[in-house]
VOGU-3710 file (C-alpha; in Angstrom, 3 decimals, decimal comma):
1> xxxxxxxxxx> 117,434/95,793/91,864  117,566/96,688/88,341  119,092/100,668/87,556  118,901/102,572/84,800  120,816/105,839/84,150  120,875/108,204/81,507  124,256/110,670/80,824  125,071/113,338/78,601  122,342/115,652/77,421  122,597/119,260/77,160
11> xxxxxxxxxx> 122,436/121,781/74,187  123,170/121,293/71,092  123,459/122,955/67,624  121,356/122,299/64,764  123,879/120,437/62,817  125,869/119,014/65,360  126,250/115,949/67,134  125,970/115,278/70,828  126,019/110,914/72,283  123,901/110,030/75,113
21> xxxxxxxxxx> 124,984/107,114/77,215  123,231/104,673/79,361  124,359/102,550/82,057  122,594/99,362/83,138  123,517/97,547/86,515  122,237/95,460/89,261  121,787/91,830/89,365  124,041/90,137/87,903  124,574/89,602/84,032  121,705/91,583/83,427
31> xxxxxxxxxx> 122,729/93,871/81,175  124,121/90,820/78,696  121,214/89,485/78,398  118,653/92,640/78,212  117,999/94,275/74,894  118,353/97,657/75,731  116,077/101,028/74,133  116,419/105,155/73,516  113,048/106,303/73,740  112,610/110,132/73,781
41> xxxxxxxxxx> 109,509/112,715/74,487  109,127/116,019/73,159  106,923/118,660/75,097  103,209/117,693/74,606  103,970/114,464/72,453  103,738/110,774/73,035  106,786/108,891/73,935  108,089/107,491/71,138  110,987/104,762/70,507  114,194/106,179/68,993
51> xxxxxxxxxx> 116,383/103,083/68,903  116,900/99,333/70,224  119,692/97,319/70,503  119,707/93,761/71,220  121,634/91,304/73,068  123,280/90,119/70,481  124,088/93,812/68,654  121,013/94,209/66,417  119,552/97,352/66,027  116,344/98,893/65,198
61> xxxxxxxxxx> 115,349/102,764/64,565  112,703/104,863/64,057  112,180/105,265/60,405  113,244/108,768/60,144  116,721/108,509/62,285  117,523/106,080/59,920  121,246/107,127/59,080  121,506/109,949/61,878  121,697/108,318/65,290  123,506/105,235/66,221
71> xxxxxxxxxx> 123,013/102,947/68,916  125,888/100,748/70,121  126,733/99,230/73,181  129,444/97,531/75,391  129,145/94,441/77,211  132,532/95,454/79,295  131,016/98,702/80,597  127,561/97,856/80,719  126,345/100,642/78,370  124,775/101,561/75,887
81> xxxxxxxxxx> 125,326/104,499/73,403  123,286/106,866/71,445  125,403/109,213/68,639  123,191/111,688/67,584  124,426/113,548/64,078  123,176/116,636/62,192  121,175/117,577/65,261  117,566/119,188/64,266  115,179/121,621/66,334  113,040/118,694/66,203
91> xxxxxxxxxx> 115,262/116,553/68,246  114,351/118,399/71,547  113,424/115,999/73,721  113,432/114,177/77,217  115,468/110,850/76,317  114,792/108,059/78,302  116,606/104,738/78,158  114,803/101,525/78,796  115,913/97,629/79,453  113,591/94,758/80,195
101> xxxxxxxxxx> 114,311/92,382/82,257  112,795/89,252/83,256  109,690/90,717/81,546  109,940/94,352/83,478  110,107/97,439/82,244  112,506/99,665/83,833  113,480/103,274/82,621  116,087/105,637/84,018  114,938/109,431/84,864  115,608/110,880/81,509
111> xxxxxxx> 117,926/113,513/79,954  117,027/116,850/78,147  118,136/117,447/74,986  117,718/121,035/73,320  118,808/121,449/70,080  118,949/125,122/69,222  118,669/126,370/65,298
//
C-alpha cells in the first residue's frame, strides 16, 4: 500500500520562505522509480500543478514559480522537497503531493499554507 504524506505548512510572510516536504513509502522501491508532484489549491480554484520531479531529477514548474520554488528530492529518505522563496498572498493554498505508481494516482491529505502580507 502506497502512502503519501505531506509536512511542513503553516504561516508565512510575504517575502519569506517556508519548504514543504513529502514522504513516499510502501512497497518496495517505489519511491525510486515514481516521479513525484506539488500540486496546490487555493479556496474556490482548480487544483493546479506547482512542480514535478522525476525519477531521474528532472524538474518541471508552473510557468510563473519559475525561479521561486524548488523541488528536489532524496532517494535515501524517500522525499521529496518543495523550497518556497519570496512567499506571496497568492501562494495560499492547500498543497498536495502526488506520486504515480504503477499507473495510480495517489495523493497525501494536503497541507495549508497561508501566506500573510
Amino acid at each position: 500500500q502506497v502512502q503519501v504524506m505531506e509536512f511542513g505548512g503553516g504561516l508565512g510572510q510575504a517575502g519569506g520562505s517556508l519548504t514543504l516536504s513529502c514522504v513516499v513509502s510502501g512497497s518496495p522501491g517505489i519511491f525510486s522509480f515514481s516521479p513525484v508532484a506539488w500540486y496546490r489549491q487555493a479556496p474556490q480554484k482548480q487544483r493546479e500543478l506547482v512542480a514535478r520531479i522525476q525519477m531521474n531529477g528532472a524538474t518541471d514548474y508552473r510557468d510563473d514559480l519559475k525561479g521561486r520554488f524548488i523541488i528536489s528530492r532524496d532517494n535515501s529518505k524517500n522525499t521529496v522537497y518543495l523550497q518556497m522563496n519570496s512567499l506571496k498572498p497568492d501562494d495560499t493554498a492547500v498543497y498536495y503531493c502526488n506520486t504515480i505508481y504503477q499507473r495510480t494516482n495517489y495523493w497525501g491529505q494536503g497541507t495549508q499554507v497561508t501566506v500573510s502580507s
